[in-house]
C-alpha positions in Angstrom: 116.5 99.1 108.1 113.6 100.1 105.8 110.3 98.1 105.8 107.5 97.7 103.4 103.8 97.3 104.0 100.7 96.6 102.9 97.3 97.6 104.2 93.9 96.4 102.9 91.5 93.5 102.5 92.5 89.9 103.2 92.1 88.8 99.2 93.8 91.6 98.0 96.8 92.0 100.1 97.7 88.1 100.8 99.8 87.8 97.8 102.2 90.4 98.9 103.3 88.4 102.0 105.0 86.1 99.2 107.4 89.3 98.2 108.5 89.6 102.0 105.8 92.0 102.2 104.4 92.8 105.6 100.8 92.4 105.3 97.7 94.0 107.2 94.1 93.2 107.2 92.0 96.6 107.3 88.5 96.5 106.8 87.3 99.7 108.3 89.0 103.6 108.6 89.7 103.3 112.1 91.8 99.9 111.7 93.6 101.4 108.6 94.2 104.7 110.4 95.7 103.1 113.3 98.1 101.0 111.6 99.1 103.6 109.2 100.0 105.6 112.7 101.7 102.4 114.0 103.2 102.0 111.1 104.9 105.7 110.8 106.2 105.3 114.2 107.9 102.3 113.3 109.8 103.7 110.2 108.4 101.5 107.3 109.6 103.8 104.2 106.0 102.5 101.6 102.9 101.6 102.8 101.0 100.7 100.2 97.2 100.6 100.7 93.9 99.8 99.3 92.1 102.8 97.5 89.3 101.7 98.8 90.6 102.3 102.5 93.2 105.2 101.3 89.5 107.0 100.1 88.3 106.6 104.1 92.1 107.8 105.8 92.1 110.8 103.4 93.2 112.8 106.3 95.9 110.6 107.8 97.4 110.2 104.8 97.3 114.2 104.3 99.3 114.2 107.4 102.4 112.3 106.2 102.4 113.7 102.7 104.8 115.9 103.4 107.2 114.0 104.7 110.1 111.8 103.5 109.1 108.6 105.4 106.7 107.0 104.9 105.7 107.3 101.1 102.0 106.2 101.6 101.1 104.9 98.1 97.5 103.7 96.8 96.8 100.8 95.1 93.8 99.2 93.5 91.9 96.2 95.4 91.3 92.9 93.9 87.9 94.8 92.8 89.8 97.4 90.6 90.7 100.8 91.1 88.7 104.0 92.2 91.1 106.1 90.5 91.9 107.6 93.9 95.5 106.4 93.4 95.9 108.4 90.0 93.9 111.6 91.5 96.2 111.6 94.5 99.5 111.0 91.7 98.2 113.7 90.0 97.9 115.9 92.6 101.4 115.9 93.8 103.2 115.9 90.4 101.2 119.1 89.7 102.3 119.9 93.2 105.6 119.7 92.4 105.9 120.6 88.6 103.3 123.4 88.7 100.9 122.0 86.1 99.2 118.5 85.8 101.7 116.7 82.6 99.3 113.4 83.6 96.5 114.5 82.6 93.8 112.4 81.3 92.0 112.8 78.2 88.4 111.1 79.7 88.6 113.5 81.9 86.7 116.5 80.3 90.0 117.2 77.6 89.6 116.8 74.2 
């Protein structure tokens, strides 16, 4: 069986453990790195993290994007969003389609 995780800062993950979500406390790279490692071993299918922390893994992440399992997904903190989550969902549907088709008009478009 599948699991589901969450990885970030205390206030912003909490509310997940309500949803049956397991929930990690990260605060630093090498705390989110390692349990995104742990995590892979033990067959969680999402991991959903901070972009905050997903910003400072960049290459751990990178490492499991090319596989099935798991789906290592970026969300915003209780702070807001980066916009790392959208660059890195852009980046693979233009992986995968060939051109970017979510494209954002603020960013330089007309």
């Amino acid at each position: 069986m599948y699991k589901i995780a969450v990885i970030g800062d205390r206030d912003s993950v909490l509310g997940f453990k309500a949803l049956g979500v397991s929930t990690h406390f990260a605060y630093d790279a090498e705390r989110a790195n390692t349990l995104i490692k742990r995590m892979a071993r033990e067959k969680f299918a999402v991991i959903f993290i901070t972009e905050e922390l997903a910003e400072m893994c960049i290459e751990t992440i990178d490492r499991y994007k090319a596989r099935t399992i798991p789906a290592i997904i970026p969300i915003p903190s209780n702070q807001g969003s980066t916009g790392i989550g959208m660059k890195l969902l852009n980046a693979n549907v233009e992986k995968a389609v060939g051109i970017n088709i979510l494209h954002n008009d603020d960013e330089g478009g007309s």
